[in-house]
C-alpha positions as CSV (number, residue, x, y, z in Angstrom):
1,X,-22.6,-0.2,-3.8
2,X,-19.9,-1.8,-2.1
3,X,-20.3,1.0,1.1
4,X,-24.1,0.0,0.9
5,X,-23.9,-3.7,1.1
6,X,-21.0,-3.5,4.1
7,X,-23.7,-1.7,5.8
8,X,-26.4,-3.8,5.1
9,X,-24.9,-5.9,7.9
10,X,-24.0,-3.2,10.8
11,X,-22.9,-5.7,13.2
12,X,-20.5,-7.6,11.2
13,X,-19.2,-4.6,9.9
14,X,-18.9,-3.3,13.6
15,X,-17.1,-6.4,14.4
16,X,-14.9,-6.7,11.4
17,X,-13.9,-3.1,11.6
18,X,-13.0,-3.5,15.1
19,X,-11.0,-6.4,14.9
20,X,-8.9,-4.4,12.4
21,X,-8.6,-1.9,15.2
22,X,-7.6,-4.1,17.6
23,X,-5.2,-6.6,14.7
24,X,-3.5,-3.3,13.6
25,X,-3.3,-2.1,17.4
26,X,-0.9,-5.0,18.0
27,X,2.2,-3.6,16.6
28,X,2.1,-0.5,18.9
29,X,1.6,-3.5,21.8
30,X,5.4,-4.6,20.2
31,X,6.1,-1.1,20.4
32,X,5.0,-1.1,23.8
33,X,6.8,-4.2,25.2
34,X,10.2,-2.8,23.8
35,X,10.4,0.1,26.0
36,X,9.2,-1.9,29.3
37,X,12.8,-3.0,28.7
38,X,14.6,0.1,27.7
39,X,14.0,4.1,27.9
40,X,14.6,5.0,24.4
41,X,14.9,3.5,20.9
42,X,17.5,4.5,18.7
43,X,17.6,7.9,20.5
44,X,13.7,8.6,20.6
45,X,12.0,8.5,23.1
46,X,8.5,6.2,23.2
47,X,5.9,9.7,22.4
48,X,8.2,10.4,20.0
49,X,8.1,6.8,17.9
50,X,4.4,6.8,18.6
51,X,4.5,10.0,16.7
52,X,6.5,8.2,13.7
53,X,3.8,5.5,14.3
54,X,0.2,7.5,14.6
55,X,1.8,9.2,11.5
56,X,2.7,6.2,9.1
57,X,-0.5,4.6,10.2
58,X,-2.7,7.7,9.8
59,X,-1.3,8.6,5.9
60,X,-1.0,4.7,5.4
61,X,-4.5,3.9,6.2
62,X,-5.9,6.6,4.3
63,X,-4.5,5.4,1.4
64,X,-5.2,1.4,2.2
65,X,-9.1,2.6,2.8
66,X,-9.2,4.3,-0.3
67,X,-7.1,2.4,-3.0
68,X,-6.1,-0.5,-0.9
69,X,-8.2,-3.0,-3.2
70,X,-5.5,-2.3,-6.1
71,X,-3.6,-5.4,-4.8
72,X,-6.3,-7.2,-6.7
73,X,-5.5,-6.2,-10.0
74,X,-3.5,-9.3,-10.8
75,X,-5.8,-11.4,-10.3
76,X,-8.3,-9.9,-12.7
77,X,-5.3,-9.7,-15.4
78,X,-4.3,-13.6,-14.7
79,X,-8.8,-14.3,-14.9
80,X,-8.9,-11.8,-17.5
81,X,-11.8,-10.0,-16.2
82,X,-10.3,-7.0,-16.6
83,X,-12.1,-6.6,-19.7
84,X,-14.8,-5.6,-17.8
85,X,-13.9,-2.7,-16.2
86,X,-12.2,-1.4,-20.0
87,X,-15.8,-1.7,-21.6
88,X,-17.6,0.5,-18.4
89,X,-17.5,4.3,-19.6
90,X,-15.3,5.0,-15.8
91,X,-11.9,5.3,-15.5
92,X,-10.2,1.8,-14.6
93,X,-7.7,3.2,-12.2
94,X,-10.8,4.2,-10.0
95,X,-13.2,0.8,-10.9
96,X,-10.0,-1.1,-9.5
97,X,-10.0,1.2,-6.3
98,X,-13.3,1.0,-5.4
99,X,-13.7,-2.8,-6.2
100,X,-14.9,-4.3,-2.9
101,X,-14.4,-1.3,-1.2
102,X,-13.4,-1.4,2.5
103,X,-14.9,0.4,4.5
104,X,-13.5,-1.8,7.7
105,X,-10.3,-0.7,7.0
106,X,-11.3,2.7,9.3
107,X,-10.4,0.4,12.0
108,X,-6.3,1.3,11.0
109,X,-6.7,4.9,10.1
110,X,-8.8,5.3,13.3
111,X,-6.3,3.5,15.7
112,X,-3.2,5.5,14.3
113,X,-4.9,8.5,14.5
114,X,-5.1,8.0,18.4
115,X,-1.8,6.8,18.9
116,X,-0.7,10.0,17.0
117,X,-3.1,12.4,19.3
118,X,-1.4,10.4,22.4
119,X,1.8,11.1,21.2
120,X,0.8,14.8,20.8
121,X,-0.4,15.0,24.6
122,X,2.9,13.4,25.7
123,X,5.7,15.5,23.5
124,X,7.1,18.4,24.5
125,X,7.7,20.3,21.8
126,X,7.9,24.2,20.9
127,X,4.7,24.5,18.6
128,X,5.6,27.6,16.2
129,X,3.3,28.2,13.4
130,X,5.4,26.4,10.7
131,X,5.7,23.2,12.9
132,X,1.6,23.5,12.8
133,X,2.1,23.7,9.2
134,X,3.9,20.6,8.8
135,X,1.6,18.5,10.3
136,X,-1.2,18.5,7.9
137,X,1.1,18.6,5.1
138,X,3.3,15.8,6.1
139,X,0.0,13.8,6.6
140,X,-1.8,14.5,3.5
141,X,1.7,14.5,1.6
142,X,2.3,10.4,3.1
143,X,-1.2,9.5,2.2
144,X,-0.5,10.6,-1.2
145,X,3.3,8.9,-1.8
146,X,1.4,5.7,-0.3
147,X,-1.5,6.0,-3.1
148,X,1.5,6.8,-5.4
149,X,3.4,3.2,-4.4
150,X,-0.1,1.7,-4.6
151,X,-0.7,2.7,-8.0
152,X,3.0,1.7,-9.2
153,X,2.6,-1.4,-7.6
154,X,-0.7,-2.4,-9.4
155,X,1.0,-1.1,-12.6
156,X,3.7,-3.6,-12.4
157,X,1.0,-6.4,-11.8
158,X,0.0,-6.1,-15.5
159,X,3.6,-7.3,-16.6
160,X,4.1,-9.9,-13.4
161,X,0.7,-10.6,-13.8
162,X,0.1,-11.7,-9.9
163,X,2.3,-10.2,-7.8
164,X,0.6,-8.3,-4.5
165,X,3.1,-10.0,-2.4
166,X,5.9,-8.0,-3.9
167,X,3.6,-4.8,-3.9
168,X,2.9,-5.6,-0.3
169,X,6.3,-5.7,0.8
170,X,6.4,-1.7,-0.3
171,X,2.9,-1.1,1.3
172,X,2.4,-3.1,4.0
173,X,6.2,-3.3,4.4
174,X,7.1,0.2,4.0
175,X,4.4,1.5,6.5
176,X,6.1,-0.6,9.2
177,X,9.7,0.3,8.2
178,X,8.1,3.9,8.9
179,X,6.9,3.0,12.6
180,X,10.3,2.7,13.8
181,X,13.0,5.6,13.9
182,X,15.5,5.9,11.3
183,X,18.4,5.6,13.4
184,X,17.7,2.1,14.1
185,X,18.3,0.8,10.5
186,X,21.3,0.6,8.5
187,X,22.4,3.8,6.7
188,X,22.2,2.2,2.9
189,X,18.5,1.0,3.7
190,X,17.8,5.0,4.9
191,X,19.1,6.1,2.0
192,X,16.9,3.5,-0.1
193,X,13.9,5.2,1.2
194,X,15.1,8.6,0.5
195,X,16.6,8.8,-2.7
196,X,15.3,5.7,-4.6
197,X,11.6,4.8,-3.1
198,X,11.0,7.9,-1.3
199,X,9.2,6.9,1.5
200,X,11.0,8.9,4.1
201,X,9.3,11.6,3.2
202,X,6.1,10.5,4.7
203,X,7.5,10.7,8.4
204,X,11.1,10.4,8.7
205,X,12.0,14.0,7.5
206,X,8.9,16.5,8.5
207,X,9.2,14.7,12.0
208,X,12.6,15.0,12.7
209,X,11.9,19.0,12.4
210,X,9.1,18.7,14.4
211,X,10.5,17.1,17.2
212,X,14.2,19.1,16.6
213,X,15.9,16.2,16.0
214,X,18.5,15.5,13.9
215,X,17.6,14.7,10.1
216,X,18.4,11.4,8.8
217,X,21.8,11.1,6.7
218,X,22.7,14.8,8.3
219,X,20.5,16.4,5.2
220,X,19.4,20.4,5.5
221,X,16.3,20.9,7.4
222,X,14.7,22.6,4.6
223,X,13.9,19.0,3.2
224,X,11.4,18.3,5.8
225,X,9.0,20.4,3.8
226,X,10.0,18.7,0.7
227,X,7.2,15.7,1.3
228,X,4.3,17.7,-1.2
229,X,6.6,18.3,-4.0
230,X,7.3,14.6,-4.0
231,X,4.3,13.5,-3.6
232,X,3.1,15.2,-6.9
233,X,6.1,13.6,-8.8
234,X,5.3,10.6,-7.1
235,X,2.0,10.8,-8.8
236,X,3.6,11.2,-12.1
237,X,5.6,8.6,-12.1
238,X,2.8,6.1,-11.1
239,X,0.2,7.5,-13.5
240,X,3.0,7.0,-16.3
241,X,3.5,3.4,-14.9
242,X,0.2,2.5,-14.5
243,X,-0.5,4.4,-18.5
244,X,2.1,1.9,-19.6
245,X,1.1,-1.0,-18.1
246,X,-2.9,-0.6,-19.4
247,X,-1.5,-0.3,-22.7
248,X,0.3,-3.0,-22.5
249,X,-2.9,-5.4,-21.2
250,X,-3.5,-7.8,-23.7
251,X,-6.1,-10.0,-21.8
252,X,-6.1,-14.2,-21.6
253,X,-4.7,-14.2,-25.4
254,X,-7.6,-16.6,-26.0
């Protein structure tokens, strides 16, 4: 429904989904402005941190276009119009997802994934079969941990009631954190986003063996084909979070 009545309007939708493009598009212009001042960030080189960006963005924006609208779940638990979505014979989990689906947000998904295919043309890297491999598992495996934090997030709504800001900051926030190499940030905030929210996984460790560079915190190389197996426990943990959280609901009280 939603799909059908974004289309109902091509031009605005055109317009909309292009200025996501081109809003999204700005932080590889920051990107781009750093290394008119210097040759390499952190040790990498600007293809290879367009590669950590075209990455994050591509897995991030899958997820964002297809359970992005989650960050609205506190609002319908503070309004208590969640109720009508527990009465509908349809899972809740996907009646929050696709509530006012957008479809604009192909704008991100479609700008990473060129900044990703540049990156591609502009490394020089030794393409064996298991580096092949990796790529479409480390993307499919980041969209998934990124649907994962969505779901944990919108979880912990039910108990804060309205708090997307604070599930932002792991979305939104976490993608960016990813868009920049590792060596850049402190080593307790690396080892945040490895052992407690695992977000490394979704580009930090597959492209480090990619582009044979060293892994973050000196861990075996064998982790950077780790990023499915965390993703599926990734998607426990949120669907026992978000299982807790809808028994929990108790509507308006009134």
């Amino acid at each position: 429904m939603w799909i059908r009545s974004t289309l109902a309007y091509r031009t605005s939708f055109v317009l909309t989904t292009l200025g996501n493009f081109a809003l999204t598009g700005l932080d590889f212009v920051a990107i781009l402005l750093m290394f008119t001042r210097v040759d390499a960030l952190g040790g990498y080189s600007l293809a290879q941190v367009a590669f950590l960006y075209g990455a994050s963005s591509v897995a991030f924006g899958g997820a964002d276009l297809a359970i992005g609208s989650m960050d609205r779940l506190g609002k319908r638990v503070r309004g208590g119009t969640l109720d009508v979505l527990l009465v509908r014979p349809a899972p809740v989990l996907a009646q929050v997802a696709a509530d006012r689906f957008g479809l604009r947000r192909l704008g991100r998904v479609t700008q990473g994934a060129l900044v990703l295919g540049w990156a591609l043309l502009h490394l020089d890297v030794d393409w064996t079969p298991v580096r092949l491999l990796l790529m479409p598992l480390m993307l499919l495996s980041g969209w998934v941990i990124f649907c994962a934090v969505f779901v944990a997030g919108a979880a912990f709504q039910f108990v804060a009631q309205d708090a997307s800001e604070v599930q932002n900051a792991f979305t939104y926030g976490g993608t960016t954190l990813l868009q920049y190499p590792p060596t850049i940030f402190a080593t307790e905030l690396v080892r945040g986003v490895v052992y407690v929210l695992p977000l490394a996984f979704v580009n930090w460790l597959p492209a480090a063996y990619v582009l044979g560079l060293p892994m973050p915190l000196d861990l075996p190389r064998w982790v950077a084909f780790a990023p499915p197996l965390v993703a599926v426990a990734c998607c426990a943990l949120a669907g026992v979070a978000w299982r807790a959280g809808l028994r929990a609901y108790r509507s308006t009280g009134s």
